[in-house]
C-alpha positions as CSV (number, residue, x, y, z in Angstrom):
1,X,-2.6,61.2,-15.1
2,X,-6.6,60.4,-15.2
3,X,-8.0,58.6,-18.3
4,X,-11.6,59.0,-19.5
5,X,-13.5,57.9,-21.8
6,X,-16.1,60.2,-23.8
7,X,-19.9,59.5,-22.2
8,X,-21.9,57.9,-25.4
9,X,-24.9,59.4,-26.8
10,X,-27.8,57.5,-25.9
11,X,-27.8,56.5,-29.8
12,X,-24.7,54.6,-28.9
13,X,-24.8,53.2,-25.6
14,X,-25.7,49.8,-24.2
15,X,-27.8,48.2,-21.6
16,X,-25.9,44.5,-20.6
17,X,-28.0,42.0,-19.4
18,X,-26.6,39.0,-18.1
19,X,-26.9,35.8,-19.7
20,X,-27.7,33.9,-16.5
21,X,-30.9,36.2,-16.8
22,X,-32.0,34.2,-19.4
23,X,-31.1,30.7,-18.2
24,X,-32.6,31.6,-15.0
25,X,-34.6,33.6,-14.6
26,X,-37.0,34.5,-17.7
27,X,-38.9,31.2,-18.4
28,X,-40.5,31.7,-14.6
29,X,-40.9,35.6,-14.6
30,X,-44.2,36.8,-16.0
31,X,-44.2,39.3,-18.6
32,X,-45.3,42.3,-17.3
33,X,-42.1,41.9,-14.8
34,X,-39.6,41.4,-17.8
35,X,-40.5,45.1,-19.3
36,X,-40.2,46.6,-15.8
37,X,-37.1,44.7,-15.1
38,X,-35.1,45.9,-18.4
39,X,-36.4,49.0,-17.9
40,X,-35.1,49.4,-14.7
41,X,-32.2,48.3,-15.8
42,X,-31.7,50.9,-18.3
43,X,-32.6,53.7,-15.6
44,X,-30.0,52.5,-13.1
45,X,-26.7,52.7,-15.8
46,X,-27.4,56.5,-15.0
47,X,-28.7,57.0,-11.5
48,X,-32.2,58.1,-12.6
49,X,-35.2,58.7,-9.6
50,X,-37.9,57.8,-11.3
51,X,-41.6,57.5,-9.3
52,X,-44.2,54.6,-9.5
53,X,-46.4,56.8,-11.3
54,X,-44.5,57.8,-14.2
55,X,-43.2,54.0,-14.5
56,X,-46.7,53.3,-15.2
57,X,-46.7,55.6,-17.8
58,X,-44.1,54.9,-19.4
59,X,-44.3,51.1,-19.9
60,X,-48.4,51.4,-20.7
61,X,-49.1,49.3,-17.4
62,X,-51.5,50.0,-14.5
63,X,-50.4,50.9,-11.5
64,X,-50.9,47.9,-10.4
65,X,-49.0,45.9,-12.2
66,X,-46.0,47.9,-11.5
67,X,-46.4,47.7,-7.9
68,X,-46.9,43.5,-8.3
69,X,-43.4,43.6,-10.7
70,X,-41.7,45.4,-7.9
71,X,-43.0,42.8,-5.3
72,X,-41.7,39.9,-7.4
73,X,-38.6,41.3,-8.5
74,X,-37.9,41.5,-4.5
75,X,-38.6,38.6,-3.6
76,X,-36.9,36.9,-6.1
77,X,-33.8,38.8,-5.6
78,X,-33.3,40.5,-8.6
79,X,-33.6,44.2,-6.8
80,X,-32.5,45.1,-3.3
81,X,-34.8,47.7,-1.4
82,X,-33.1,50.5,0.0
83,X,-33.9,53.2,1.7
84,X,-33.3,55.8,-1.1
85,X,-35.0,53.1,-3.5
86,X,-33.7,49.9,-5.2
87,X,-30.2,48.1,-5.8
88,X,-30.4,46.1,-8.6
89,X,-28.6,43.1,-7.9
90,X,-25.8,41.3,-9.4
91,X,-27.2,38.1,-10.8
92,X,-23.3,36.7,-11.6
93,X,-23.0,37.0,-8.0
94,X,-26.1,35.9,-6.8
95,X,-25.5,32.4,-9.1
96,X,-21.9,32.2,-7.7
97,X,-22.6,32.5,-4.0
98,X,-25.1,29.5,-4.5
99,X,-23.2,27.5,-6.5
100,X,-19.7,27.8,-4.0
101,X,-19.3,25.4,-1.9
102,X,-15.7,25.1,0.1
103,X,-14.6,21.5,0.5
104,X,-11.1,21.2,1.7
105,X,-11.4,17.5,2.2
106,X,-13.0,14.1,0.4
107,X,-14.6,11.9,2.6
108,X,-14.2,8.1,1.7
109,X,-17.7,8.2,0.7
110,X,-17.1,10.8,-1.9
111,X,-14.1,8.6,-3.2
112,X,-16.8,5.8,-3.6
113,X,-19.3,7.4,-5.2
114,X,-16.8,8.9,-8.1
115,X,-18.0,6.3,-10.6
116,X,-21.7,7.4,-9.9
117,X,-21.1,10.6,-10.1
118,X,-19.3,10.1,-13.8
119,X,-22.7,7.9,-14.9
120,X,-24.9,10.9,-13.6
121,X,-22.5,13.5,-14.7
122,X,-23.4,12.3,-18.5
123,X,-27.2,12.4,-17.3
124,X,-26.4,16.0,-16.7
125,X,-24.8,16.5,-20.0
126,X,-27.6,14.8,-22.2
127,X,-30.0,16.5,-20.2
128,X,-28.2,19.9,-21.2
129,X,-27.7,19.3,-24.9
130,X,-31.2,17.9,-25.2
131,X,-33.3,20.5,-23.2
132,X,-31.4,23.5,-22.8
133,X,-29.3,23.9,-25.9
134,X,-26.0,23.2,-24.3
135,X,-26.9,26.7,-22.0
136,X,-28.4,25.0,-18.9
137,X,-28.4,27.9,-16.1
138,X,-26.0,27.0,-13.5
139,X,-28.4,26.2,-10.5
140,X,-30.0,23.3,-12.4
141,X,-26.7,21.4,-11.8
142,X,-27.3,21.5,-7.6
143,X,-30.6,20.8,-8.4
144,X,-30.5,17.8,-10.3
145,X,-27.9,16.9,-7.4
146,X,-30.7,17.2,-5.3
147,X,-32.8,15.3,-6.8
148,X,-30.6,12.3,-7.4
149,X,-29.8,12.8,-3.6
150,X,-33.2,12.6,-2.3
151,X,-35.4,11.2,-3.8
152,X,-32.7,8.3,-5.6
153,X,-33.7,8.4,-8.7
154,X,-31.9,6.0,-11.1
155,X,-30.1,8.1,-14.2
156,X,-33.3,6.9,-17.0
157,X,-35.8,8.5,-14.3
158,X,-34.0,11.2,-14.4
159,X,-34.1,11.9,-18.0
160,X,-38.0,11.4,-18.0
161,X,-38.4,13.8,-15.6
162,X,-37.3,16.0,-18.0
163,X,-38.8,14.9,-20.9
164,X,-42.4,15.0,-19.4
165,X,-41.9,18.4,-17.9
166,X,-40.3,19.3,-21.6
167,X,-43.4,18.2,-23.5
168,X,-45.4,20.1,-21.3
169,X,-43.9,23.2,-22.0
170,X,-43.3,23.7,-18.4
171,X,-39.2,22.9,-17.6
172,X,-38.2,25.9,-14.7
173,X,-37.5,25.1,-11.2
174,X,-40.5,25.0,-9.9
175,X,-42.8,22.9,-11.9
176,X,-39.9,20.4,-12.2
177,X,-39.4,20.4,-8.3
178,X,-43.4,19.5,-8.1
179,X,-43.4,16.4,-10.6
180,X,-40.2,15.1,-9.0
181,X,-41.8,15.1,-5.3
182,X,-44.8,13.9,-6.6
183,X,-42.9,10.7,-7.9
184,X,-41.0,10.4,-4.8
185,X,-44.2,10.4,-3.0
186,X,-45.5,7.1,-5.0
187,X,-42.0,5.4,-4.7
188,X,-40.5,5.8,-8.2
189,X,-36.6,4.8,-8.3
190,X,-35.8,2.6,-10.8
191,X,-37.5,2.5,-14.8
192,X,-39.5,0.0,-13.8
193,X,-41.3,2.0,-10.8
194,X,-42.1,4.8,-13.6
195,X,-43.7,2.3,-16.1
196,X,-45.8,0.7,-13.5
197,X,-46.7,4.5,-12.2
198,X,-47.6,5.2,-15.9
199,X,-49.9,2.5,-16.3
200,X,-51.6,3.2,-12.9
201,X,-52.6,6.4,-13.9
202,X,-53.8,5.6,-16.9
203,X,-55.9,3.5,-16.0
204,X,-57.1,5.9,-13.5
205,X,-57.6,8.4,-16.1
206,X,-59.8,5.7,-18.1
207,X,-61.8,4.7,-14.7
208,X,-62.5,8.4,-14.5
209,X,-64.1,8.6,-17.9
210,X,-65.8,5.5,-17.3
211,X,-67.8,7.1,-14.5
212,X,-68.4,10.5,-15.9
213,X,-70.0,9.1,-18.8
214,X,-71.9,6.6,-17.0
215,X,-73.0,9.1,-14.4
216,X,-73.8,11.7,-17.6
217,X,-71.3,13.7,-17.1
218,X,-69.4,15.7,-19.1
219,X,-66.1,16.5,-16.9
220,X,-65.7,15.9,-13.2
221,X,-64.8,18.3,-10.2
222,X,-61.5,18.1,-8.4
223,X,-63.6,17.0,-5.6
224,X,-65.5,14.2,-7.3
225,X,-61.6,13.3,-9.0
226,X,-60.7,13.4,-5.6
227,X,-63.1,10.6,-4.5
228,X,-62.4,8.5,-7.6
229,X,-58.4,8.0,-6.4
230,X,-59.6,7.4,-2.8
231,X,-61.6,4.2,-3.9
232,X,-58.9,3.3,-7.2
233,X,-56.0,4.0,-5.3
234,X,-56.5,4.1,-1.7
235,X,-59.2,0.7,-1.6
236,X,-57.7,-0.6,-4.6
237,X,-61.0,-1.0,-6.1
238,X,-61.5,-1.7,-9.9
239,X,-64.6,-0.2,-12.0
240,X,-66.8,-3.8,-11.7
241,X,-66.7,-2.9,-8.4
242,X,-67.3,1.2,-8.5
243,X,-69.9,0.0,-10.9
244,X,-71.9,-2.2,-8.7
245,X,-72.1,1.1,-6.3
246,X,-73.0,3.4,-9.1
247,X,-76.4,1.1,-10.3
248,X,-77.3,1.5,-7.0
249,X,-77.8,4.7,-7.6
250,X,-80.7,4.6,-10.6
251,X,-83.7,5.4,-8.0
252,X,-82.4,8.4,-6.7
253,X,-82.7,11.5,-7.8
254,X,-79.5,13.6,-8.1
255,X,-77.4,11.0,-6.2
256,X,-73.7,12.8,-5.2
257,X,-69.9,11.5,-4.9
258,X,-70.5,11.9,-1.0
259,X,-73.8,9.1,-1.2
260,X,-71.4,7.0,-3.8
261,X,-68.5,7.5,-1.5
262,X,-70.6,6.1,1.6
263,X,-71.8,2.6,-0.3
264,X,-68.3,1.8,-1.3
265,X,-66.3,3.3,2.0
266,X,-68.8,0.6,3.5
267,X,-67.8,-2.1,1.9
268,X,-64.3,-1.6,2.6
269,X,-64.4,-0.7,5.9
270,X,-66.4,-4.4,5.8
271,X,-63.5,-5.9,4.1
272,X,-65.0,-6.5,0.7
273,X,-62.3,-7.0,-1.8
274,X,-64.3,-8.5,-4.6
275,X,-67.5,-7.7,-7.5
276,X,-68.6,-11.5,-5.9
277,X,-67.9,-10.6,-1.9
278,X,-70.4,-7.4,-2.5
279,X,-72.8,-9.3,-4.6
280,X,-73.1,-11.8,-1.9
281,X,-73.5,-9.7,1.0
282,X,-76.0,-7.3,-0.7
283,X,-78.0,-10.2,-1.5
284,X,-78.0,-11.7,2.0
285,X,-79.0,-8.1,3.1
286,X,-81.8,-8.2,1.0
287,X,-83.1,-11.6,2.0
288,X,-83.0,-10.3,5.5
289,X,-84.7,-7.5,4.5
290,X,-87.3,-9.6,3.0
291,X,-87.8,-12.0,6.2
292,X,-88.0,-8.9,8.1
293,X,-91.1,-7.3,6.2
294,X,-92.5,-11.3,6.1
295,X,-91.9,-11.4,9.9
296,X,-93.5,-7.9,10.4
297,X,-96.7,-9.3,8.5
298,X,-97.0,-12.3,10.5
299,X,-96.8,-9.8,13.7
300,X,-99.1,-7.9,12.0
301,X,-101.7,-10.4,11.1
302,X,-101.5,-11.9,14.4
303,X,-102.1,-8.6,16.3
304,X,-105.1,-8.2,14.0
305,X,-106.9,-11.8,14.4
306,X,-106.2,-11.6,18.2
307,X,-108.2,-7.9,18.6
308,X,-110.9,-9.8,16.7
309,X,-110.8,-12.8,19.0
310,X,-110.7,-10.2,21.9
311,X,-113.5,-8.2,20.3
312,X,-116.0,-11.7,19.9
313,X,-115.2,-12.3,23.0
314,X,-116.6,-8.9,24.7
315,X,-119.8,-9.0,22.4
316,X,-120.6,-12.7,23.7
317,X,-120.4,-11.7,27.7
318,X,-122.7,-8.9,26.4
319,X,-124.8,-11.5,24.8
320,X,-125.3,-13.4,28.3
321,X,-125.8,-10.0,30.1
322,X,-128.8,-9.8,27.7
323,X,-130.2,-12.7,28.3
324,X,-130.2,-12.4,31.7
325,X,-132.4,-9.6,31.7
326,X,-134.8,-11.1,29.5
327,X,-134.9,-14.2,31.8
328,X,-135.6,-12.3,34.7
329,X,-138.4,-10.5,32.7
């Protein structure tokens, strides 16, 4: 006996889209990728061949940009390339083959750690509720693991790193993944580590409009940014002493970051650590500079009065020659 069920009318039927599509997947994916993804969607539920061409002309987009959605829905795994065309892929499946991981047995460091895990495992939770709505895609979880893992953040830090990626509008994956490195670069752990991080670069920030403003500028380069941190955060230098390199520039004409950044790479490399250290040495330099010209005018006059000398000397033995001849005459 074979059941069946009547096709539906296209009037009637459906298109299912996973939810794990939209925790996922859609905050990252550009737009012109989202109408080509539904739509192919929609053609595979009933085998259609459909070319490049006439996708472009049905969705409204260039060429192009189909090709470019195709190319990212690959390589993000959402479509499978086959030799007749593409698979779309099961994204249930997908999540669930990264999420599985066998563990038959519990090591005696995973008995110790139980009580973490319960402190972070309410990190995770307020992190859900509080960001995502109580739907937080399934690969955050591992990833938040991660985090915790390597770069040992404490459970607060954890929740900022959130929060500032939240209140920029830019919590997927990615962006996330970026700020997190970027504070375990600098050594952030504990709440304390962040607050001290925070004040650094604001104070940076400040330091940076300092110097456009007093260099006349309106915004700086990445490059001339660049430059700014190497002295700040690299020499440890504070603006009374950027400053002292930046009046030295008044007599030139369209001084750069490079001629800046060569007076005060200087006066590290020379161990200066302070406005009076610099302020010292540049005036001892210009007291040698000044004994040097005084010293070059003694030379000087000296050269001079001895060629006269010299000179008096050669028109008196002409003198005698002279008056030798008029003797003898």
């Amino acid at each position: 006996m074979k059941l069946e069920q009547p096709e539906l009318p296209l009037l009637f039927s459906e298109t299912v889209i996973p939810d794990i599509f939209f925790a996922e997947y859609l905050s990252q994916m550009p737009g012109n990728c989202v109408k080509v993804y539904l739509y192919i969607n929609f053609l595979s539920k009933y085998g259609k061949i459909i070319k490049l061409n006439d996708l472009s002309k049905k969705l409204a987009l260039p060429l192009k940009d189909i090709n470019d959605s195709i190319t990212y829905l690959e390589n993000n795994g959402l479509i499978i390339k086959k030799e007749t065309g593409f698979i779309v892929s099961n994204l249930q499946e997908i999540t669930l083959h990264k999420l599985y991981k066998p563990n038959l047995t519990i090591s005696p460091e995973k008995v110790a750690d139980v009580a973490k895990n319960k402190s972070r495992a309410k990190v995770i939770e307020h992190i859900n509720n509080t960001y995502f709505q109580g739907i937080m895609g399934p690969s955050w979880y591992s990833d938040i693991d991660l985090w915790f893992t390597k770069y040992n953040f404490e459970e607060q830090v954890m929740i900022a790193l959130f929060d500032y990626c939240f209140n920029r509008s830019a919590l997927h994956p990615k962006y996330v993944q970026k700020v997190a490195e970027a504070w375990g670069s600098n050594k952030i752990q504990t709440w304390n580590d962040l607050d001290l991080y925070y004040q650094k670069q604001e104070k940076l920030v400040k330091i940076k409009k300092n110097i456009a403003k007093k260099l006349g500028k309106s915004s700086l380069t990445q490059y001339e940014e660049a430059y700014i941190e190497k002295w700040v955060i690299d020499f440890g230098y504070e603006l009374n002493i950027i400053e002292i390199a930046l009046k030295r520039t008044l007599f030139k004409s369209n001084p750069t970051f490079e001629y800046i950044n060569n007076i005060i790479t200087d006066w590290h490399d020379r161990g200066f650590k302070t406005p009076n250290e610099i302020l010292t040495f540049l005036e001892q330099r210009n007291k040698q500079k000044k004994d040097i010209k005084q010293l070059e005018k003694q030379v000087s006059k000296a050269s001079f009065e001895q060629r006269q000398y010299d000179n008096l000397a050669f028109l008196y033995a002409n003198s005698n020659v002279q008056n030798t001849d008029q003797t003898n005459n």
